[in-house]
Structures are given as C-alpha cells and as structure tokens.
N, CA, C and O atoms as CSV, one atom per row, in Angstrom:
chain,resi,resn,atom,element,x,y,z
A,1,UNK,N,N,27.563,10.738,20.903
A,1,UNK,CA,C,28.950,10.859,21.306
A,1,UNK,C,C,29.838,10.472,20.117
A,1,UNK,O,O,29.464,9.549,19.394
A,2,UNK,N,N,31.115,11.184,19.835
A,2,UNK,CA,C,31.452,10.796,18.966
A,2,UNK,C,C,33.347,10.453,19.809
A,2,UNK,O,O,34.057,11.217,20.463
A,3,UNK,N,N,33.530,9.266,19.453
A,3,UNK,CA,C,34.733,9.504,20.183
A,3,UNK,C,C,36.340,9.059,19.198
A,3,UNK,O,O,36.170,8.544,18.093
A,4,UNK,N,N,37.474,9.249,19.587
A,4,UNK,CA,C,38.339,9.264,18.784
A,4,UNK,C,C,39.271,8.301,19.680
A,4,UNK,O,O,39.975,8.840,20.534
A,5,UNK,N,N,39.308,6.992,19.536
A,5,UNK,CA,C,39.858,6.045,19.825
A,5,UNK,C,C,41.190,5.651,19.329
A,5,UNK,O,O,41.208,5.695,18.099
A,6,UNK,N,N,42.470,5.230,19.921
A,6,UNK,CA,C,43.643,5.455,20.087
A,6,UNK,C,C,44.309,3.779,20.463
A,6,UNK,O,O,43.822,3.007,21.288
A,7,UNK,N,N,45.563,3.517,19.578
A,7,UNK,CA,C,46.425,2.628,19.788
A,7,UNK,C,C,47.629,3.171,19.312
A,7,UNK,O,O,47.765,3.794,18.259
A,8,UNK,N,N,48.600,2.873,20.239
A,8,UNK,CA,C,50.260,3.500,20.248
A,8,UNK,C,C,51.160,2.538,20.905
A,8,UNK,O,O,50.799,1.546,21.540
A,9,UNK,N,N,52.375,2.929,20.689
A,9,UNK,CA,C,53.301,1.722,21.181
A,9,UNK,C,C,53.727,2.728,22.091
A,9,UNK,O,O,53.512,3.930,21.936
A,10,UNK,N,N,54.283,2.259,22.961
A,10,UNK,CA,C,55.003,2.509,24.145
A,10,UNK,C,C,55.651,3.628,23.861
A,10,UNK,O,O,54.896,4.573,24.090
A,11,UNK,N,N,56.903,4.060,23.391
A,11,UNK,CA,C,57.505,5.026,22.026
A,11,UNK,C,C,56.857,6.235,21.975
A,11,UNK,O,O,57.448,7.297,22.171
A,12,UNK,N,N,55.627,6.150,21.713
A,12,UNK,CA,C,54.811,7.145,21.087
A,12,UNK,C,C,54.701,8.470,22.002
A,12,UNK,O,O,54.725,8.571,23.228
A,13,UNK,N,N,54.550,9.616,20.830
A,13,UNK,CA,C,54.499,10.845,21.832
A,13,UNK,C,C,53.292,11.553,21.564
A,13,UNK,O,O,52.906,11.552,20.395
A,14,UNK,N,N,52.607,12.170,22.440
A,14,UNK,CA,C,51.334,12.844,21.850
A,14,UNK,C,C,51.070,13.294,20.662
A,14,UNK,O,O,49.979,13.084,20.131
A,15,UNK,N,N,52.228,14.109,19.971
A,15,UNK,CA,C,51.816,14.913,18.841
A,15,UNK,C,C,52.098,13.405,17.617
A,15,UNK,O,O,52.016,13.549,16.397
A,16,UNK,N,N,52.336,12.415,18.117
A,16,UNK,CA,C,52.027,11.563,16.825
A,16,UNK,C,C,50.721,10.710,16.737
A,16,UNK,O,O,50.278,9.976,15.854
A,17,UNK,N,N,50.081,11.222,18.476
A,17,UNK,CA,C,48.312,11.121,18.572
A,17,UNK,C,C,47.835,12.033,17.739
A,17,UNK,O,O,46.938,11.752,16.944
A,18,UNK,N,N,48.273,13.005,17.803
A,18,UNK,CA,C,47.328,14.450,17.495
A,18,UNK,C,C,47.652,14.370,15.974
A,18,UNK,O,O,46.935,15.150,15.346
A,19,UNK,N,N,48.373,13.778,15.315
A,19,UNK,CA,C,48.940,13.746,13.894
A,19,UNK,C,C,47.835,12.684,13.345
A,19,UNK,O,O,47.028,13.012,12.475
A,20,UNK,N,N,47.864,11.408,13.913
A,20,UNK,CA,C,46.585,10.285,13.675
A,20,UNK,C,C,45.224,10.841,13.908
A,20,UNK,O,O,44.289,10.294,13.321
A,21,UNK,N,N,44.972,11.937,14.749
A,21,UNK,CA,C,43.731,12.472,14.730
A,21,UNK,C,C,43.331,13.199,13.869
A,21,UNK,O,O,42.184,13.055,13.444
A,22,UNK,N,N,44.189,14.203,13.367
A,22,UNK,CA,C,44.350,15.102,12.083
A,22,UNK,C,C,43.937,14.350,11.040
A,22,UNK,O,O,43.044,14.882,10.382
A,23,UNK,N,N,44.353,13.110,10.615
A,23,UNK,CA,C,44.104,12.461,9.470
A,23,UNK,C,C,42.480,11.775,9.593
A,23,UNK,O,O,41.614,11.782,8.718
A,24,UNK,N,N,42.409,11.249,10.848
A,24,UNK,CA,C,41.067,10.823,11.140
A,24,UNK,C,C,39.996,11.651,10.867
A,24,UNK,O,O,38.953,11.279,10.329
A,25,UNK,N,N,40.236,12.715,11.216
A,25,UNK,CA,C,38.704,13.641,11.544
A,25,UNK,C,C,38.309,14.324,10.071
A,25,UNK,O,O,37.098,14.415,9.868
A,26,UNK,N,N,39.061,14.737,9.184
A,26,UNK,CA,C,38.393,15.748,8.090
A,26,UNK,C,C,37.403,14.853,7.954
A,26,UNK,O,O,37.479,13.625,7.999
A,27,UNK,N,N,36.028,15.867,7.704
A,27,UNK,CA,C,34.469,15.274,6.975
A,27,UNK,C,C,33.727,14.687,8.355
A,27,UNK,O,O,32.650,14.092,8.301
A,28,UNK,N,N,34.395,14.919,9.497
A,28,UNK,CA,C,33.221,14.001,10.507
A,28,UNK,C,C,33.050,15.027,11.732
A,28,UNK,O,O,33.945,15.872,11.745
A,29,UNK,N,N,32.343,15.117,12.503
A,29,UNK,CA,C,31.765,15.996,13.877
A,29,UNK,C,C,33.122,16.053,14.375
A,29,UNK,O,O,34.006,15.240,14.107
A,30,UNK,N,N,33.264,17.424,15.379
A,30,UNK,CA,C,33.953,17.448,16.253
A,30,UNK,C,C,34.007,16.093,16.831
A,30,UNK,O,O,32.961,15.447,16.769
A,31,UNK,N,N,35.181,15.467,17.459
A,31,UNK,CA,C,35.391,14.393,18.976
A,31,UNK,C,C,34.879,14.867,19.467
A,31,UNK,O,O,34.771,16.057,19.171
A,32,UNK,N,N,34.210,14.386,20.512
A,32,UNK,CA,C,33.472,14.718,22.090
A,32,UNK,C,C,34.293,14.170,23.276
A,32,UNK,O,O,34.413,14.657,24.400
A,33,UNK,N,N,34.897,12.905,22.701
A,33,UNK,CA,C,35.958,12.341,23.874
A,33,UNK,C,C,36.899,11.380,23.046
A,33,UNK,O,O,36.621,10.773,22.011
A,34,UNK,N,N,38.242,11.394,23.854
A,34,UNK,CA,C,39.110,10.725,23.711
A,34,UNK,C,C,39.305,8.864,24.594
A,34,UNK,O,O,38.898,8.628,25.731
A,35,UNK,N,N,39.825,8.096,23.915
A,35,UNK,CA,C,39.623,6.926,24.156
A,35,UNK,C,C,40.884,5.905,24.168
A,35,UNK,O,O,41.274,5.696,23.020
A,36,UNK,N,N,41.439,5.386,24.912
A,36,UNK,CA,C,42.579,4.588,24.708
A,36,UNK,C,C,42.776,3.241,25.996
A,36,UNK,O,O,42.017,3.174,26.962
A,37,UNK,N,N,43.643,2.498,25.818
A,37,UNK,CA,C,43.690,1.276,26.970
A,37,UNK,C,C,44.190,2.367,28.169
A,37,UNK,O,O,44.822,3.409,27.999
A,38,UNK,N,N,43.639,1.714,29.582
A,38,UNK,CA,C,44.132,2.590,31.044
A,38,UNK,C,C,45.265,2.386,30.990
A,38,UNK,O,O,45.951,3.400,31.119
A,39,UNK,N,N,45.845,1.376,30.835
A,39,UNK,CA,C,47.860,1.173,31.191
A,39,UNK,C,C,48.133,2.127,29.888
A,39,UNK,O,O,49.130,1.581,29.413
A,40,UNK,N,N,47.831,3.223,29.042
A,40,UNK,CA,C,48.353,4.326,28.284
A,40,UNK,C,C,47.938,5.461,28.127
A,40,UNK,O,O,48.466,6.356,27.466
A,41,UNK,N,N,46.943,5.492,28.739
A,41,UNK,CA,C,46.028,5.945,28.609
A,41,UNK,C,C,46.840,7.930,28.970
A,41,UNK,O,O,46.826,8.957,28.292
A,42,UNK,N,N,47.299,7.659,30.056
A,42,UNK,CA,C,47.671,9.009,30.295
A,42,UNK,C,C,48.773,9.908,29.356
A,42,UNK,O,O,49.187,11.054,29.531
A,43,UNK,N,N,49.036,9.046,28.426
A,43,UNK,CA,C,49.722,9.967,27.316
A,43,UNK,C,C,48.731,11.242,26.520
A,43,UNK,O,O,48.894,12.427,26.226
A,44,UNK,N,N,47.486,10.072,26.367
A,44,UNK,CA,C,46.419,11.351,26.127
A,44,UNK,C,C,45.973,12.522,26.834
A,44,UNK,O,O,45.183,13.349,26.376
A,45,UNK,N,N,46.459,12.555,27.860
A,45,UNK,CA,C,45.376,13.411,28.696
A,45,UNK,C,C,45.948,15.128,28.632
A,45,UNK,O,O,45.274,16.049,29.094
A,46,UNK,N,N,47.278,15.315,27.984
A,46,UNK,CA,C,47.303,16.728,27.395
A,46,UNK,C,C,46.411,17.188,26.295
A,46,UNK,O,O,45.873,18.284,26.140
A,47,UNK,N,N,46.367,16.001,25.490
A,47,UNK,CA,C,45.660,16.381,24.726
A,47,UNK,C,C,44.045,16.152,25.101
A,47,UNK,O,O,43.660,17.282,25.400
A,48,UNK,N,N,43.382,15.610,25.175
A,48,UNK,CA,C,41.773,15.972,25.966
A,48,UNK,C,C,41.877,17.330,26.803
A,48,UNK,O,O,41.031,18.219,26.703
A,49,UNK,N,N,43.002,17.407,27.642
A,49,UNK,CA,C,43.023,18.772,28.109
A,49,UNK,C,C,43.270,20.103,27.285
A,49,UNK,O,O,42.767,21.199,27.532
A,50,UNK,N,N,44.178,19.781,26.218
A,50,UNK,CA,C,43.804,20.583,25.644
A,50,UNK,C,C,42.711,21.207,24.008
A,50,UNK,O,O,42.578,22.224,23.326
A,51,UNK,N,N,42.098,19.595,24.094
A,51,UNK,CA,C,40.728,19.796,23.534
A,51,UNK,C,C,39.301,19.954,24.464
A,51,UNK,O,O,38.230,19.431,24.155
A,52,UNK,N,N,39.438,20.446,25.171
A,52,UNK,CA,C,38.626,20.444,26.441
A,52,UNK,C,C,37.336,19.275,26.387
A,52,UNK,O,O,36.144,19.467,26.627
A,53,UNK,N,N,38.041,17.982,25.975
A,53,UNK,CA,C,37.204,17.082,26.175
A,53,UNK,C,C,37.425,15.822,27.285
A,53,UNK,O,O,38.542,15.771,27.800
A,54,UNK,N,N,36.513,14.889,27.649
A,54,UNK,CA,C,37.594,13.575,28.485
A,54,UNK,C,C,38.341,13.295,27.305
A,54,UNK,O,O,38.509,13.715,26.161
A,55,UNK,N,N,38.833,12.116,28.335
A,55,UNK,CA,C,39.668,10.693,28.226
A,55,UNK,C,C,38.650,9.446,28.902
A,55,UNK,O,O,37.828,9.595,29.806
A,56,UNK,N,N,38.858,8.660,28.441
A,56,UNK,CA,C,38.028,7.488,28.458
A,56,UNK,C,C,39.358,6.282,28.330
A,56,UNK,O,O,39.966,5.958,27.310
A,57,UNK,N,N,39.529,5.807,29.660
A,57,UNK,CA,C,40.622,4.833,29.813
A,57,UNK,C,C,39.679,3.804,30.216
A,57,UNK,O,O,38.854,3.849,31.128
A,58,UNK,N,N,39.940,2.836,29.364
A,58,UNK,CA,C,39.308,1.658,29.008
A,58,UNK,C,C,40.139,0.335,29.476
A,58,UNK,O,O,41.308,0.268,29.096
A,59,UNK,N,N,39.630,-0.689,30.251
A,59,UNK,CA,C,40.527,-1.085,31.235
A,59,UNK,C,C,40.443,-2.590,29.860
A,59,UNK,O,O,39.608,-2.682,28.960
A,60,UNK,N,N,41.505,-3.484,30.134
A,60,UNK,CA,C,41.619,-4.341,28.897
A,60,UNK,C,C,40.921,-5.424,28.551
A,60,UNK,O,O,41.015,-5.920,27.428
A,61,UNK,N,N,40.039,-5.964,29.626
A,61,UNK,CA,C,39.214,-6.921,28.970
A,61,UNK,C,C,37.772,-6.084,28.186
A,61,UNK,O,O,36.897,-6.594,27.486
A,62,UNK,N,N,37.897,-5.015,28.508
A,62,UNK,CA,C,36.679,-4.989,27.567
A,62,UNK,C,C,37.102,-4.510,25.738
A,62,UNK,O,O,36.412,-4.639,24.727
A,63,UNK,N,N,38.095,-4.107,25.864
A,63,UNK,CA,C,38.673,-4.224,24.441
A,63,UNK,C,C,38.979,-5.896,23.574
A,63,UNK,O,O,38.635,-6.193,22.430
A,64,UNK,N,N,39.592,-6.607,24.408
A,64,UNK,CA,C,39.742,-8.261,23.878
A,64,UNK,C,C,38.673,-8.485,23.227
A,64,UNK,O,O,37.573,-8.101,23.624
A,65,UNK,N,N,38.886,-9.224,21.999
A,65,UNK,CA,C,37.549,-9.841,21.434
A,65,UNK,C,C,36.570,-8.757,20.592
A,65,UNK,O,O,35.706,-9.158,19.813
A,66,UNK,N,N,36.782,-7.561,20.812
A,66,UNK,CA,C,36.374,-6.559,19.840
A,66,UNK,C,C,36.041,-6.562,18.489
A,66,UNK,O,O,37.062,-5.985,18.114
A,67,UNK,N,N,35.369,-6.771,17.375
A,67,UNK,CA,C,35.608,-7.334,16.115
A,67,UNK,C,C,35.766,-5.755,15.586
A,67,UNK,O,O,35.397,-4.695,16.091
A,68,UNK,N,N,36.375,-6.022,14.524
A,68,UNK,CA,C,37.155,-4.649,14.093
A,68,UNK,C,C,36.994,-4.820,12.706
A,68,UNK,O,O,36.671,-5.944,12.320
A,69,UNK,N,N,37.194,-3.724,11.702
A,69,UNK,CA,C,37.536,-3.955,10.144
A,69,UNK,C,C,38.624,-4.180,9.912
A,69,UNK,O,O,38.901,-4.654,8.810
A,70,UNK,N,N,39.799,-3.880,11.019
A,70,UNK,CA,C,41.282,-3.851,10.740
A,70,UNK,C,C,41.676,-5.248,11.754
A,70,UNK,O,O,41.177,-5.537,12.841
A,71,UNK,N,N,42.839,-6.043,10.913
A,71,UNK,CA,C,42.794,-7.477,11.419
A,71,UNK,C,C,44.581,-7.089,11.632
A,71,UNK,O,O,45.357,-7.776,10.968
A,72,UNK,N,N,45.132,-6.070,12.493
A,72,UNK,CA,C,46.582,-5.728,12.945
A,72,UNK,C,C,47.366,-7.540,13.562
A,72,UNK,O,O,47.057,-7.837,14.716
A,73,UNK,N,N,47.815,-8.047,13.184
A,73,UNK,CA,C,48.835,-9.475,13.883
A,73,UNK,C,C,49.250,-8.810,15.114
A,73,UNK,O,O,49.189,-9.533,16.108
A,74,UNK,N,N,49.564,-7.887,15.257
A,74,UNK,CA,C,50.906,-6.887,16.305
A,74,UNK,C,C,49.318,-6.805,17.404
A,74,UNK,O,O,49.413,-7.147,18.583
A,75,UNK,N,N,48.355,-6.463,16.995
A,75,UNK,CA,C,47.253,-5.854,17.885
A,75,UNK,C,C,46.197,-7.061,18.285
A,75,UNK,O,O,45.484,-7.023,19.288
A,76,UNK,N,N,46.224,-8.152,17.311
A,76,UNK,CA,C,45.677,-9.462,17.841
A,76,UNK,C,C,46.335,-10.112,19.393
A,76,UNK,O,O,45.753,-10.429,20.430
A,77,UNK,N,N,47.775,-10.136,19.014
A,77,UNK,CA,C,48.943,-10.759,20.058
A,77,UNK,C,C,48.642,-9.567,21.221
A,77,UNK,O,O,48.489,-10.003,22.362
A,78,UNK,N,N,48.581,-8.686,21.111
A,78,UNK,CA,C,49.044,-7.725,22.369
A,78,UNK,C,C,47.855,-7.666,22.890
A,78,UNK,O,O,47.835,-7.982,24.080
A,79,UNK,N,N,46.960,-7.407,22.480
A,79,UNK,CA,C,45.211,-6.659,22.694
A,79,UNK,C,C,44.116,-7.732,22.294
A,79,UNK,O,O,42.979,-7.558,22.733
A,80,UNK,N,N,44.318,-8.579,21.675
A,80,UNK,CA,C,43.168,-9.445,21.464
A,80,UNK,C,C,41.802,-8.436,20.295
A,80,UNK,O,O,40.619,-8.623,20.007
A,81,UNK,N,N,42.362,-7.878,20.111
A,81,UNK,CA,C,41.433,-7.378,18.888
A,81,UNK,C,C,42.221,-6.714,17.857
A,81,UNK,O,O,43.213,-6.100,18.250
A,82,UNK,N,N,41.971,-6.723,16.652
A,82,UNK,CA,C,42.295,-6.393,15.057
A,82,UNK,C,C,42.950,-4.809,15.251
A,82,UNK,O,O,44.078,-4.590,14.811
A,83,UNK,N,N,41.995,-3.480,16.090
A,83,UNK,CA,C,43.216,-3.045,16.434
A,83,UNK,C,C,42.048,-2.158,17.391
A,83,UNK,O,O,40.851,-1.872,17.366
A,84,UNK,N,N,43.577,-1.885,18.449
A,84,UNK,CA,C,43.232,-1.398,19.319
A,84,UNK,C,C,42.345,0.042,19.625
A,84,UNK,O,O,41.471,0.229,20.471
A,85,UNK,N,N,42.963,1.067,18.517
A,85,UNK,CA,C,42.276,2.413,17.619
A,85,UNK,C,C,40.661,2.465,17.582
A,85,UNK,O,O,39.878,3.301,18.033
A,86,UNK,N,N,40.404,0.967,16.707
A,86,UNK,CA,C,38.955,1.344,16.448
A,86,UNK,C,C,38.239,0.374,17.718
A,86,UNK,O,O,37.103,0.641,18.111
A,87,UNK,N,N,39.026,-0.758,18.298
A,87,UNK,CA,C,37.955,-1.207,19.808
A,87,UNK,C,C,37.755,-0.146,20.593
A,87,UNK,O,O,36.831,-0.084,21.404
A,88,UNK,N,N,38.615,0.768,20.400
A,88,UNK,CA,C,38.723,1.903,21.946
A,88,UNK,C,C,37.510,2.759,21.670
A,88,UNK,O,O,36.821,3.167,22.605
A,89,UNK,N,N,37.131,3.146,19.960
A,89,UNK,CA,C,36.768,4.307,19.691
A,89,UNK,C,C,35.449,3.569,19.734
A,89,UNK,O,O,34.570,4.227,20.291
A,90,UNK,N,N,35.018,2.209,19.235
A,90,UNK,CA,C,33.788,1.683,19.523
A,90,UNK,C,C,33.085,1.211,21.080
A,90,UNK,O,O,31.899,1.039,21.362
A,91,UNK,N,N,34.116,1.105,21.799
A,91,UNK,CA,C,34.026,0.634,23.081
A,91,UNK,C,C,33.092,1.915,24.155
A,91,UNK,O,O,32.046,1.990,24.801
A,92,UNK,N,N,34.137,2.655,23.844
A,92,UNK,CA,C,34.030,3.988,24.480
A,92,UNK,C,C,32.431,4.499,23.585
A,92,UNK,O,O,31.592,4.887,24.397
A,93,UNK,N,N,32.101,4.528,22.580
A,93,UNK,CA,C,30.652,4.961,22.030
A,93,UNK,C,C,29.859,4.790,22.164
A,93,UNK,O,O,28.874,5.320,21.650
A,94,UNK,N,N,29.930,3.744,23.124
A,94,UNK,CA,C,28.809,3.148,23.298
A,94,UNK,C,C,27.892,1.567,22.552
A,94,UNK,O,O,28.164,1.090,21.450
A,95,UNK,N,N,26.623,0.929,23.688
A,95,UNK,CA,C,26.332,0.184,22.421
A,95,UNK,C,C,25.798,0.041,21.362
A,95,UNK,O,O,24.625,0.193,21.703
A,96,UNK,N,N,25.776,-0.153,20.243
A,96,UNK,CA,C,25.490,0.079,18.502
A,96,UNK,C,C,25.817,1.319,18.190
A,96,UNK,O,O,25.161,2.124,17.530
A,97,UNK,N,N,27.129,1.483,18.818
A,97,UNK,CA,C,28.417,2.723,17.836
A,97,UNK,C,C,28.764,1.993,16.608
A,97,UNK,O,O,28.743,0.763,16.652
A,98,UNK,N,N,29.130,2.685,15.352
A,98,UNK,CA,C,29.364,2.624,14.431
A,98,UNK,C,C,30.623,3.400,14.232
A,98,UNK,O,O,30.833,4.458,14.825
A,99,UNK,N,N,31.646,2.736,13.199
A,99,UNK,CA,C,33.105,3.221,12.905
A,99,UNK,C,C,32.603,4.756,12.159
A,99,UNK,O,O,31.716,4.664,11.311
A,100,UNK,N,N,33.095,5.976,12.434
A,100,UNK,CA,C,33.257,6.662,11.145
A,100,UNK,C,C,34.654,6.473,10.458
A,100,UNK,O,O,34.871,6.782,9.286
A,101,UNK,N,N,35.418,6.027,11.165
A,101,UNK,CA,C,36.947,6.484,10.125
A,101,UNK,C,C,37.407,5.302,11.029
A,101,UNK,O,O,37.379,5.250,12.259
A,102,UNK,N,N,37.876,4.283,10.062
A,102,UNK,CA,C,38.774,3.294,10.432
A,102,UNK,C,C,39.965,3.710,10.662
A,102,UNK,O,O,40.128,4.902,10.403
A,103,UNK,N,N,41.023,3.048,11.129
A,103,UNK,CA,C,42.055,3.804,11.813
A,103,UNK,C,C,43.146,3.821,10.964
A,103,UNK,O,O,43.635,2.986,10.203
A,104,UNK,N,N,43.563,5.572,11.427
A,104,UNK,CA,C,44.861,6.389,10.668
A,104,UNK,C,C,46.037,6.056,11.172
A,104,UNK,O,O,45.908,5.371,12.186
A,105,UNK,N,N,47.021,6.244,10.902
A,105,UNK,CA,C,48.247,5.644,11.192
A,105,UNK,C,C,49.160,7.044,10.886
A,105,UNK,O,O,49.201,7.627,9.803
A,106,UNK,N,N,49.867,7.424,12.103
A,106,UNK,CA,C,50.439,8.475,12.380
A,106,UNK,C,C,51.231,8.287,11.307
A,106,UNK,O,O,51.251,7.118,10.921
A,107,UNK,N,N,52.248,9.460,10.365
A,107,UNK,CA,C,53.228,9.421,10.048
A,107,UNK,C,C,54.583,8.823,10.265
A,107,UNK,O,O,55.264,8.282,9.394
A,108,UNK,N,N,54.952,9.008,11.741
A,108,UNK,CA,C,55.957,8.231,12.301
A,108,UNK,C,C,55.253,6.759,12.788
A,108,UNK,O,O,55.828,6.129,13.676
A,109,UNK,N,N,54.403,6.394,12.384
A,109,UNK,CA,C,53.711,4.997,12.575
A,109,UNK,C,C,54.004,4.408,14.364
A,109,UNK,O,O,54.197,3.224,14.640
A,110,UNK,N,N,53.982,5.228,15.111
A,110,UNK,CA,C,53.753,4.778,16.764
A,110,UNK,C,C,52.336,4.953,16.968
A,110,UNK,O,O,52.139,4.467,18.082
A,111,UNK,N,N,51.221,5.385,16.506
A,111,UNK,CA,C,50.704,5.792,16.709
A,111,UNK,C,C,49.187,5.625,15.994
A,111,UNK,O,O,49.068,5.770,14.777
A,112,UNK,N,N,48.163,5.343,16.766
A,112,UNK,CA,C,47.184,4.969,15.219
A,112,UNK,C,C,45.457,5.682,15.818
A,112,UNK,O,O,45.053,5.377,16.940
A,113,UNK,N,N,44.735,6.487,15.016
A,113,UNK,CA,C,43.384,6.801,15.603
A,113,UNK,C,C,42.454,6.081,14.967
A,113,UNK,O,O,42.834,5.535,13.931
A,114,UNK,N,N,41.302,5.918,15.307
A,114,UNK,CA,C,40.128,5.643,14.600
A,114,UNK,C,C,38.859,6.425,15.536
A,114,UNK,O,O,38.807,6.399,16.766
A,115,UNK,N,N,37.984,7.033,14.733
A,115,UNK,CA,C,36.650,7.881,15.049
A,115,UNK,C,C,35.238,6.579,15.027
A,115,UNK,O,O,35.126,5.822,14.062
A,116,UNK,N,N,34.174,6.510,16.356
A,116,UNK,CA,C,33.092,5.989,16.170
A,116,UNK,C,C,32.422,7.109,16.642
A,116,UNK,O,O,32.861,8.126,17.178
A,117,UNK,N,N,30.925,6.658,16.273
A,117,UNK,CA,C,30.011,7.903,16.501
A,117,UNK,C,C,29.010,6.536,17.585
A,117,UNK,O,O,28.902,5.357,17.247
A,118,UNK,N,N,28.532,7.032,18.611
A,118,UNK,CA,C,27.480,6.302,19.330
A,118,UNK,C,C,26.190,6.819,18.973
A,118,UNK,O,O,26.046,7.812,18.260
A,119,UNK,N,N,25.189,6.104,19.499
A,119,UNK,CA,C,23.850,6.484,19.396
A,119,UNK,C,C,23.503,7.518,19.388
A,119,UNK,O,O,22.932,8.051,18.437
A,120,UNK,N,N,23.829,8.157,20.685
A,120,UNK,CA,C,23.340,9.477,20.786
A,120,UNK,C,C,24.505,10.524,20.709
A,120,UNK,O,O,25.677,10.437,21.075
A,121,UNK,N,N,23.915,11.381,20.208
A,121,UNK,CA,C,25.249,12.677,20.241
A,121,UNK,C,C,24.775,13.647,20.715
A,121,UNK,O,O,25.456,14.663,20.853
C-alpha cells in the first residue's frame, strides 16, 4: 500500500492538497489511498474520488506520539506528533511502513503531504 498522508489548517482548500501531492509523488508508485485526521478528513474526499482511491480518516489518538523526521512546533501543540502529513501517511500504511517522501508543503503553505509505502503493495 502506498499511501499519501495529509496535514492542513482549517483554511485549506483541496487543490492546495492536490498541489502538496504533486510535489510529493514524482519518482514514487502511484498512491493507493489517501490519509488525513477524521475531524478533516472530508476535505479530501473529492479528491480520492476523483483519484478513484479511499480516504483513510484516522481518528486522533492514533496519530499522537507518532515519531516523525519532521519536528513541526505548530503540529507538536495541535497533534502531538512532528507532523501530521507523515503520521497519517505512516499510520494509514500500515505496521513497518516506511516514509517515501517526507512532507511537501503546498505553495500557499495550508497545506502539507507526505508519501509511506507499507509492507505489502
């Protein structure tokens, strides 16, 4: 599974998901699924719909405590992990997923992806 894990501020509009995904993905597998906290989760779901993949709404204690490569202050305080992008995309992969792409940061910066790949694909 390879999934494309998601942190955004409130603000944020899909196409500045789909802009953080753009930057994420060159050089790695198609996504298989999309990944973000449940209280936001439904901003994604045009887009999984229109990548004909899920959404994977990830309810918040299992993101807390996440160890991450990225150590966000803004994403420690809110989420309890370094950032929310790559807990979602590791969370959602399964266990002993591995990061492919630490997390991109939309242009208009609401918005941030990171890609893990799980065990099996």
């Amino acid at each position: 599974m390879i999934v494309a894990g998601f942190g955004f501020r409130s603000s944020a509009k899909v196409a500045a998901c789909e802009a953080a995904l753009a930057l994420a993905q060159p050089g790695h597998p198609p996504v298989t699924a999309l990944a973000a906290p449940h209280d936001k989760a439904d901003l994604l779901a045009p887009l999984a719909h229109r990548l004909g993949i899920p959404l994977i709404a990830l309810a918040a204690d299992r993101l807390t405590g996440v160890a991450t490569p990225t150590r966000s202050r803004a994403s420690l305080h809110a989420r309890g992990t370094g950032s929310v992008a790559e807990a979602a995309a590791l969370v959602a992969a399964g266990a002993g997923a591995r990061l492919l792409t630490r997390r991109c940061i939309s242009p208009d910066r609401t918005a941030t992806c990171a890609i893990a790949q799980g065990l099996s694909i």
